[in-house]
VEXMI-59428 format. One line per field, with one value per atom (N, C-alpha, C, CB): residue in three letters; x, y, z; atom name. Coordinates in pm, 1 decimal, padded with zeros to 6 digits. Glycine has a CB too. Layout:
resn c(Ala;...)
px c(X;...)
py c(Y;...)
pz c(Z;...)
name c(CA;...)
END
This chain:
resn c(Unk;Unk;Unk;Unk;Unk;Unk;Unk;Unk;Unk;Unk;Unk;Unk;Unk;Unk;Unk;Unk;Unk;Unk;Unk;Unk;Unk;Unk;Unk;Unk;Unk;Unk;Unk;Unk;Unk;Unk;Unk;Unk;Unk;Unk;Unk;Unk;Unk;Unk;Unk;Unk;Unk;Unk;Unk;Unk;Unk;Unk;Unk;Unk;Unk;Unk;Unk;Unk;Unk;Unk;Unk;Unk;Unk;Unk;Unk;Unk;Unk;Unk;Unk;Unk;Unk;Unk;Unk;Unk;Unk;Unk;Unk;Unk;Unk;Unk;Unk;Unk;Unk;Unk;Unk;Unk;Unk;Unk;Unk;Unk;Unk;Unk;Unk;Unk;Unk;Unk;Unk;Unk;Unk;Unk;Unk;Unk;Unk;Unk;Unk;Unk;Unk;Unk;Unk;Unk;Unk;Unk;Unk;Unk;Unk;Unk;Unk;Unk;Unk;Unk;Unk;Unk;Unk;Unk;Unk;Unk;Unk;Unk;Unk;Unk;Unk;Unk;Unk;Unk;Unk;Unk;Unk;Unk;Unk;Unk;Unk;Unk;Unk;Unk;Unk;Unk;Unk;Unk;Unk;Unk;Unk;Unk;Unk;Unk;Unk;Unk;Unk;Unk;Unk;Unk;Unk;Unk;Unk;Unk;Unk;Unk;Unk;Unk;Unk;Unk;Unk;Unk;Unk;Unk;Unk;Unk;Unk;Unk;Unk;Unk;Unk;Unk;Unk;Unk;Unk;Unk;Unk;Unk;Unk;Unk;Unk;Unk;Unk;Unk;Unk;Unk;Unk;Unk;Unk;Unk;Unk;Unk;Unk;Unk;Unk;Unk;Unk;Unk;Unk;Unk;Unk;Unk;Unk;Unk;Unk;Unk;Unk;Unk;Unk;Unk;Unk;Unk;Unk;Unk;Unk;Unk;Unk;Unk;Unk;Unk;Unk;Unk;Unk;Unk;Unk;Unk;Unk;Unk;Unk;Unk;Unk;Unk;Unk;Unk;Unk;Unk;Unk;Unk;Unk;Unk;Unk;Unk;Unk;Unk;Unk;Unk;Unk;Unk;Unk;Unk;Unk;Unk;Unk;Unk;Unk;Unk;Unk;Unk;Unk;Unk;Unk;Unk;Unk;Unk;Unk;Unk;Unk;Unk;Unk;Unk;Unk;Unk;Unk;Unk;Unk;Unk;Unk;Unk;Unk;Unk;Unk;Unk;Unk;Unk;Unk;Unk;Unk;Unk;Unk;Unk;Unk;Unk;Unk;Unk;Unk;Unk;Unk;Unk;Unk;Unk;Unk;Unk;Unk;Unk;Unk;Unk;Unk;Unk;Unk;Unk;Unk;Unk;Unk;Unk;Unk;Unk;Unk;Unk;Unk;Unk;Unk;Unk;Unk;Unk;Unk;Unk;Unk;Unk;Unk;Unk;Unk;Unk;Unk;Unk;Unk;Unk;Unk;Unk;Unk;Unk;Unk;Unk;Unk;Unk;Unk;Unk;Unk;Unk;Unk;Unk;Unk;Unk;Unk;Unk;Unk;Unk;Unk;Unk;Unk;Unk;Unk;Unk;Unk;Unk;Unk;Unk;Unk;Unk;Unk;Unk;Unk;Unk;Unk;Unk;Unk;Unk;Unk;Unk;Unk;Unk;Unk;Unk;Unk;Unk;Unk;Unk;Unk;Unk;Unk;Unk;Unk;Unk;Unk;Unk;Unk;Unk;Unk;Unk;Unk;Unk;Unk;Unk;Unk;Unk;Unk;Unk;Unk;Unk;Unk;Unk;Unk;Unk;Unk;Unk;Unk;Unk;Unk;Unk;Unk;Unk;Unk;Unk;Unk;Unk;Unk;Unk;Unk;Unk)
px c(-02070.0;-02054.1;-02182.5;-01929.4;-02182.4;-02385.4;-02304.2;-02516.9;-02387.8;-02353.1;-02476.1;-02267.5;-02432.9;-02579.1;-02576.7;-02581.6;-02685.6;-02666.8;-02577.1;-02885.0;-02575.7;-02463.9;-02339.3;-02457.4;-02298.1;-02140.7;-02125.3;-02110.1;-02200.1;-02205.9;-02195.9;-02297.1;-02263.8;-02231.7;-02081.3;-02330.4;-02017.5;-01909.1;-01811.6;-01908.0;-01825.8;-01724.9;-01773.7;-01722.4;-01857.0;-01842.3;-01796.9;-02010.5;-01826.0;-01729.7;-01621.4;-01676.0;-01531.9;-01386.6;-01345.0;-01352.3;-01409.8;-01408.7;-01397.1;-01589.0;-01517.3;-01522.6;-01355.6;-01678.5;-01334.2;-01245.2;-01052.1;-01303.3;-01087.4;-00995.6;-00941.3;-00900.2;-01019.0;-00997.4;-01001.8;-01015.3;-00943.2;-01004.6;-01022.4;-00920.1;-01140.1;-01200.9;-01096.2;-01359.0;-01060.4;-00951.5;-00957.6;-00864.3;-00989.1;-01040.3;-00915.4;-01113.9;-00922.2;-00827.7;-00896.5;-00741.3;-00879.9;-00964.3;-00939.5;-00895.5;-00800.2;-00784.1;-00820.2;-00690.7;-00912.5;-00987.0;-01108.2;-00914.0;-01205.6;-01357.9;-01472.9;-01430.6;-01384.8;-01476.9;-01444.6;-01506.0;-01316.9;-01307.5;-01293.2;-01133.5;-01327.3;-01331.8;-01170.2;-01399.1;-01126.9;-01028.5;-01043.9;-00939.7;-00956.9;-00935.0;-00784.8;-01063.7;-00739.4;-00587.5;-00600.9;-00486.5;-00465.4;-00460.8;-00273.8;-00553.5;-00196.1;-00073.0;00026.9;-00062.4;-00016.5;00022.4;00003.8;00142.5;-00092.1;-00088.3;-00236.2;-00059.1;-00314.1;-00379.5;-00441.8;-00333.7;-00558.6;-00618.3;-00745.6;-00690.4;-00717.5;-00877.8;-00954.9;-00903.6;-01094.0;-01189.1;-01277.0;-01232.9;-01341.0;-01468.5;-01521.6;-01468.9;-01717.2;-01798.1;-01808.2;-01854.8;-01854.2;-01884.8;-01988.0;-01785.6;-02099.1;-02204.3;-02258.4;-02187.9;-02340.5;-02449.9;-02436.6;-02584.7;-02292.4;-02280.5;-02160.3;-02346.3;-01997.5;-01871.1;-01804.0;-01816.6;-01710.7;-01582.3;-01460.4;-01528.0;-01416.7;-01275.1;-01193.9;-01268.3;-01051.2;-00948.6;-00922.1;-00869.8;-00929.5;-00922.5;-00767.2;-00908.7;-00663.3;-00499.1;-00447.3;-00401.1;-00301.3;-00278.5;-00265.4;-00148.7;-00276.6;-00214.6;-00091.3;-00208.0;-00114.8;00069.6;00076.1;00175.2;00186.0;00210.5;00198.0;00351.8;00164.2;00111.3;00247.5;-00018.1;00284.6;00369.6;00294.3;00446.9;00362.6;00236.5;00127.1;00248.9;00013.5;-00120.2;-00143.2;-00152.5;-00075.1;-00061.4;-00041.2;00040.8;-00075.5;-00073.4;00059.2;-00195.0;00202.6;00321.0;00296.7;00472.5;00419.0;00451.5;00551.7;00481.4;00582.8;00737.9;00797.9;00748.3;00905.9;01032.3;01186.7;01047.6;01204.0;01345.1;01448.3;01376.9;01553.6;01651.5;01769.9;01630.4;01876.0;01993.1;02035.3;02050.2;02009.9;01958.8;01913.8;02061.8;01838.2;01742.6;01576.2;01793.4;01446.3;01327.1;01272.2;01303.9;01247.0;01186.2;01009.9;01251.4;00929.1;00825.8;00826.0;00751.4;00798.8;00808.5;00671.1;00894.7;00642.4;00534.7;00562.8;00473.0;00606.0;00644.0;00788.1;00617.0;00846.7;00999.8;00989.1;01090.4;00928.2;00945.5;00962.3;00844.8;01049.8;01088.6;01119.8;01147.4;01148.2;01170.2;01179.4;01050.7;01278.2;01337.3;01219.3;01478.5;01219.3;01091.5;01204.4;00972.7;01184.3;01228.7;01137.7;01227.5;01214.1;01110.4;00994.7;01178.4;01022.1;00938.5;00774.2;01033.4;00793.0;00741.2;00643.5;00906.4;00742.4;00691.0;00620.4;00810.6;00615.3;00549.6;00378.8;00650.3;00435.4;00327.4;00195.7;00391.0;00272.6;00228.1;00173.4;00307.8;00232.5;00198.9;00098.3;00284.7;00079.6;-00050.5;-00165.2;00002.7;-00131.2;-00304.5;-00319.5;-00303.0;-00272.1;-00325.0;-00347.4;-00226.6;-00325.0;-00384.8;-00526.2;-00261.8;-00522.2;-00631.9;-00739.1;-00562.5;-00695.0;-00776.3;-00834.3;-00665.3;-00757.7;-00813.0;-00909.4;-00690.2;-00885.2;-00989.0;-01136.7;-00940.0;-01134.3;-01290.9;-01353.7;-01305.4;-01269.0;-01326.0;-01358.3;-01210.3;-01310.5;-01383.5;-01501.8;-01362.8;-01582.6;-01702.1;-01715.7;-01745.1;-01879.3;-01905.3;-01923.6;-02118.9;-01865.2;-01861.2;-01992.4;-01773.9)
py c(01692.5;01618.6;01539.4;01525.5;01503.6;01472.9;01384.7;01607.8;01225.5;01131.4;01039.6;01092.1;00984.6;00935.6;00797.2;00945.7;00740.6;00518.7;00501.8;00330.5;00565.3;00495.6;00532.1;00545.0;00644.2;00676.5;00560.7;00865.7;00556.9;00450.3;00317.0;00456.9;00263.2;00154.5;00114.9;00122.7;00209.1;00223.0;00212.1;00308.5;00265.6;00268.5;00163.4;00410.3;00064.4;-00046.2;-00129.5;-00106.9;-00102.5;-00223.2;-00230.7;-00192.2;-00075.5;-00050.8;-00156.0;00183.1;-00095.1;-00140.1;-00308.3;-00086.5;-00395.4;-00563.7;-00585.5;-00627.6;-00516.9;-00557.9;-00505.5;-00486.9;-00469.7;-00486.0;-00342.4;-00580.6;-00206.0;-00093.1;-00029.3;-00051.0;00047.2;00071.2;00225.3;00010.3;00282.4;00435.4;00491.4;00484.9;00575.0;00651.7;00787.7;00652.2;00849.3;01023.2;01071.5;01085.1;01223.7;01294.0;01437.4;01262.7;01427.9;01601.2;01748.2;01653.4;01750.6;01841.1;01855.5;01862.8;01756.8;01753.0;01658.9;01725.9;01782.1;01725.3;01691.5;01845.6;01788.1;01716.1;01628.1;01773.7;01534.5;01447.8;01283.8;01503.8;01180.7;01025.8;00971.4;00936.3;00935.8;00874.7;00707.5;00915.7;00678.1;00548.6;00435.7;00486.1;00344.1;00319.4;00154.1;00403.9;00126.7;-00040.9;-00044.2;-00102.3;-00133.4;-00166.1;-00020.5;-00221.3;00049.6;00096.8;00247.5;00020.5;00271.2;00340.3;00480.7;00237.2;00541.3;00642.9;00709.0;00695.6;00718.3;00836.9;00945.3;00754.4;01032.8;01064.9;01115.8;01159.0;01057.1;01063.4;01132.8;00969.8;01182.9;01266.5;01226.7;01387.8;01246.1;01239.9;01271.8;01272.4;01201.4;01305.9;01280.2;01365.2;01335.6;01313.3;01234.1;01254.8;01165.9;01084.9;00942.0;01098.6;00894.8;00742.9;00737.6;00637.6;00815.8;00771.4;00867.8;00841.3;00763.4;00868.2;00868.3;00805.6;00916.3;00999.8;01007.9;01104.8;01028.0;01067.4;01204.9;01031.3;01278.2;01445.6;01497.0;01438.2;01346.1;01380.5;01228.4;01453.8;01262.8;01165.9;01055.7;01195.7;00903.5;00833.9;00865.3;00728.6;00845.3;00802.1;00748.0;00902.3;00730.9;00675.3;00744.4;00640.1;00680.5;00718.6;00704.7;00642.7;00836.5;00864.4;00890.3;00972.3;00844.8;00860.8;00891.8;00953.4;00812.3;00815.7;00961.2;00835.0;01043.9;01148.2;01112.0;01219.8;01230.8;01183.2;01242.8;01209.9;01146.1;01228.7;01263.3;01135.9;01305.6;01335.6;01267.6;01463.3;01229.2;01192.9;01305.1;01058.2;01310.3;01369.8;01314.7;01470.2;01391.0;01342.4;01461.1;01356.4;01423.8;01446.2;01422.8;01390.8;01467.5;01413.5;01278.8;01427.7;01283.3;01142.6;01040.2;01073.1;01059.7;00946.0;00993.8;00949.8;00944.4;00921.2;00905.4;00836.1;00998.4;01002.7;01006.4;01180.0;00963.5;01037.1;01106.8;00986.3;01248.9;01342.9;01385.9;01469.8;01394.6;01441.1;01529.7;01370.3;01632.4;01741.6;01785.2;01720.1;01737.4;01762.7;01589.6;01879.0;01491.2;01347.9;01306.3;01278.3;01211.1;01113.9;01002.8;01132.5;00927.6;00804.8;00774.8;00728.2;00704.4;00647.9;00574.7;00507.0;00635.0;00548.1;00436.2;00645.4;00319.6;00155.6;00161.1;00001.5;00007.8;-00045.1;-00118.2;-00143.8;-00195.9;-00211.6;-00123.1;-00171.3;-00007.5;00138.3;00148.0;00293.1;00177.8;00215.9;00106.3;00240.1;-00051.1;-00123.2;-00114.4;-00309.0;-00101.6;-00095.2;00009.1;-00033.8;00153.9;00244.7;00197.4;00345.8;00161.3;00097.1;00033.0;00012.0;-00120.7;-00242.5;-00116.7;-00388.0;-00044.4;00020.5;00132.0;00130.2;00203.7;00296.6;00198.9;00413.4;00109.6;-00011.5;-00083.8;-00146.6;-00089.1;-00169.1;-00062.6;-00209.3;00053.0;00183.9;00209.0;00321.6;00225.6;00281.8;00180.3;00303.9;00033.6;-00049.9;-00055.7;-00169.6;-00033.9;-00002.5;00097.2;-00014.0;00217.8;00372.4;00377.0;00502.7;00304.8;00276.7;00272.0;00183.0;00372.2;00340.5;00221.5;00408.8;00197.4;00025.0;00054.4;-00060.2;-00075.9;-00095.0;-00129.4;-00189.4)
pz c(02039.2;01916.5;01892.7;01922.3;01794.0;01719.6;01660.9;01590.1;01708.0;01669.5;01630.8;01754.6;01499.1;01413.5;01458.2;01222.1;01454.9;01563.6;01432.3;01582.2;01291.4;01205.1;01275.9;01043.4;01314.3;01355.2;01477.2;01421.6;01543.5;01637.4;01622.0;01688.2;01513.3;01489.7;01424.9;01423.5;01332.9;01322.2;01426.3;01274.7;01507.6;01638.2;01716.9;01730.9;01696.0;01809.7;01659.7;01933.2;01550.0;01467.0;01543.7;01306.3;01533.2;01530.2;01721.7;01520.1;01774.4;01949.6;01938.9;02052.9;01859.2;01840.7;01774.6;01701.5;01709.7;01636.0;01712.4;01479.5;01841.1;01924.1;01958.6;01870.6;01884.7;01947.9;02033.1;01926.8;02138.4;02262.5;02274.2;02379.3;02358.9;02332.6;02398.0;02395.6;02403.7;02456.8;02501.8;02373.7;02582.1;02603.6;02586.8;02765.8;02499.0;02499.2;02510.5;02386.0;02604.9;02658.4;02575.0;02831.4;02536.1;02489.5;02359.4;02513.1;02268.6;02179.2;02208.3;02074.5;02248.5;02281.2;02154.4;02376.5;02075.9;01954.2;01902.2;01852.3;01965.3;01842.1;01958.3;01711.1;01886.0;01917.8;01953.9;01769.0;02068.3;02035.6;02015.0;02129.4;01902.6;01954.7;01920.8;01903.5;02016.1;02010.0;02021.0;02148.9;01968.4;01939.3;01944.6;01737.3;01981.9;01965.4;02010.7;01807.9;02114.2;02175.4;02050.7;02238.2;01999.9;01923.3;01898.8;01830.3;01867.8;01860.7;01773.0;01892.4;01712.7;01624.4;01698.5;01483.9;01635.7;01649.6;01545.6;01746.7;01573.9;01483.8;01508.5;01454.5;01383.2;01362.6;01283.6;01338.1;01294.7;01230.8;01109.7;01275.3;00956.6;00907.2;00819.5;00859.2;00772.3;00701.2;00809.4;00560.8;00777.2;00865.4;00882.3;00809.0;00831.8;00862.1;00854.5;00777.3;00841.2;00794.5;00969.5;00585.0;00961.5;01052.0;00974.6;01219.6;00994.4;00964.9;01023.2;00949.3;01016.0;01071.2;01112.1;01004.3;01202.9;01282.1;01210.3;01515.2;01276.5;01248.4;01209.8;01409.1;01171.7;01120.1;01280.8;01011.3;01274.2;01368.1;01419.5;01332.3;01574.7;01633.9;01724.9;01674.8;01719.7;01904.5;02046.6;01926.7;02119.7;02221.5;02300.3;02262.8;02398.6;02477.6;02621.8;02419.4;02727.8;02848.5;02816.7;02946.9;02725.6;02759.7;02642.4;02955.6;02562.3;02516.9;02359.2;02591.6;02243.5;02131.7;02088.0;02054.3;02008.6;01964.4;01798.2;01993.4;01800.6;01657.6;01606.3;01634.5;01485.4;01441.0;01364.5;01343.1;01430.7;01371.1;01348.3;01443.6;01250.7;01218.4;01323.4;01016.4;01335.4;01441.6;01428.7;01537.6;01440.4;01401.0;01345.9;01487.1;01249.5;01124.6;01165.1;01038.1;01244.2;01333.1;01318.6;01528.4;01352.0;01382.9;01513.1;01326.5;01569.8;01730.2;01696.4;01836.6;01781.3;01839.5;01930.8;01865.2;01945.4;02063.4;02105.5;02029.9;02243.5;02304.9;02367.6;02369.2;02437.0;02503.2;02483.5;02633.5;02614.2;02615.0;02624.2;02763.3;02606.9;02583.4;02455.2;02629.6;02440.9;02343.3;02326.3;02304.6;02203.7;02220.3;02046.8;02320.9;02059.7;01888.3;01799.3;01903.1;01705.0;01638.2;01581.5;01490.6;01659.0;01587.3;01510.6;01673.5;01442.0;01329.0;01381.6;01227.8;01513.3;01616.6;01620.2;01731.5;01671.1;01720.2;01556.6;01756.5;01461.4;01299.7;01266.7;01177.2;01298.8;01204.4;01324.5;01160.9;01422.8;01506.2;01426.7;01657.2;01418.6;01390.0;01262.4;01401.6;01177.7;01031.8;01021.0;00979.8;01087.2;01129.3;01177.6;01304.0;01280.9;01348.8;01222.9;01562.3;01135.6;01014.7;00927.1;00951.2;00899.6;00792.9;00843.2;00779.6;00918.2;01029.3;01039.6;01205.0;01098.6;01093.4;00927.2;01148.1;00865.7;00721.3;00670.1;00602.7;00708.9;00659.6;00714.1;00670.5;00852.6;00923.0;00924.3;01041.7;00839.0;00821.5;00676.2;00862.6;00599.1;00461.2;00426.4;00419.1;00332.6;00297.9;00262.5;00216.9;00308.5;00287.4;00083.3;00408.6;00046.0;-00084.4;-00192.9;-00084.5)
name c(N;CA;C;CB;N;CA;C;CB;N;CA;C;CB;N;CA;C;CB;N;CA;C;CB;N;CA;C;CB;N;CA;C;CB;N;CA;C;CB;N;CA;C;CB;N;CA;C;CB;N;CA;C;CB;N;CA;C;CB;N;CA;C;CB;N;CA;C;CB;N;CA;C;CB;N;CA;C;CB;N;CA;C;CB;N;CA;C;CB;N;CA;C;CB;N;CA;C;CB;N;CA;C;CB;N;CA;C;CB;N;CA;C;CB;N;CA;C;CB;N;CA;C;CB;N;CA;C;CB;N;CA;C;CB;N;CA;C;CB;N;CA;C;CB;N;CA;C;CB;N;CA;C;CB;N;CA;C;CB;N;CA;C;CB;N;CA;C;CB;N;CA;C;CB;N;CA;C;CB;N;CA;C;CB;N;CA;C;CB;N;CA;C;CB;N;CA;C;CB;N;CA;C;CB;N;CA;C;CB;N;CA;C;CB;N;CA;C;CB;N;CA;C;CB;N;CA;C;CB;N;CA;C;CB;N;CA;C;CB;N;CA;C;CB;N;CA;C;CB;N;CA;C;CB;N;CA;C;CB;N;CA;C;CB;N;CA;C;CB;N;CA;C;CB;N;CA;C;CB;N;CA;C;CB;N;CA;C;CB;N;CA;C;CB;N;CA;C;CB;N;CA;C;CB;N;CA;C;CB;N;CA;C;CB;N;CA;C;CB;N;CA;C;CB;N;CA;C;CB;N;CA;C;CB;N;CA;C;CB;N;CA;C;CB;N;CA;C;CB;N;CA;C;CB;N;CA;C;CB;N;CA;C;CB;N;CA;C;CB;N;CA;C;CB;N;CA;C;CB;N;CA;C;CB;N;CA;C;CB;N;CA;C;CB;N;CA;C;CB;N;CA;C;CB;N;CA;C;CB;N;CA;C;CB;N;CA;C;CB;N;CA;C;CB;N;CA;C;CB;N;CA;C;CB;N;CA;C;CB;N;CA;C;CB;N;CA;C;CB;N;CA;C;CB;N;CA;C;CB;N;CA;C;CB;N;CA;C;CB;N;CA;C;CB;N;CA;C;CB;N;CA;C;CB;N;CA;C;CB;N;CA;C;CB;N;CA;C;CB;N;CA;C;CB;N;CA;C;CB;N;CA;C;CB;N;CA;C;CB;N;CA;C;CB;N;CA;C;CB;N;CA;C;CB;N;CA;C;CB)
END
């Protein structure tokens, strides 16, 4: 991955501002990074912006889930793992994609 001192400086904004780097091996091209028990990953793009790879989620052992609906309920699932998305879990998820979308914003 080709990273410009702008993509870089971007990602130590995101890091000051309480993000932490996160390796996820099974995507080498892309940046992780997680806050409130939560996960994205990012990619480069053009010569000064990052991006979002996938949407945010919660992090299940150290792993990135999905949400699904389920017998009229909301889980995040990571393998054969799960766990009820509370409102708890969702606002979490909610605060770090709000927080995220604001430090990945082109500067104005």
């Amino acid at each position: 991955m080709e990273l410009t001192e702008a993509h870089i400086a971007r990602l130590r904004a995101l890091l000051a501002q309480g993000f932490a780097p996160i390796s996820f091996p099974l995507f080498p091209a892309c940046l992780g990074v997680g806050k409130y028990g939560c996960a994205a990953l990012l990619r480069p793009v053009g010569a000064d912006r990052l991006e979002k790879a996938a949407p945010p989620s919660l992090l299940i052992e150290g792993n990135l889930s999905v949400l699904v609906e389920r017998g009229g309920g909301k889980w995040f699932v990571w393998k054969s793992h799960q766990v009820v998305a509370t409102a708890e879990r969702l606002g979490a998820l909610r605060r770090f994609e709000e927080e995220l979308e604001r430090w990945l914003a082109p500067p104005v």
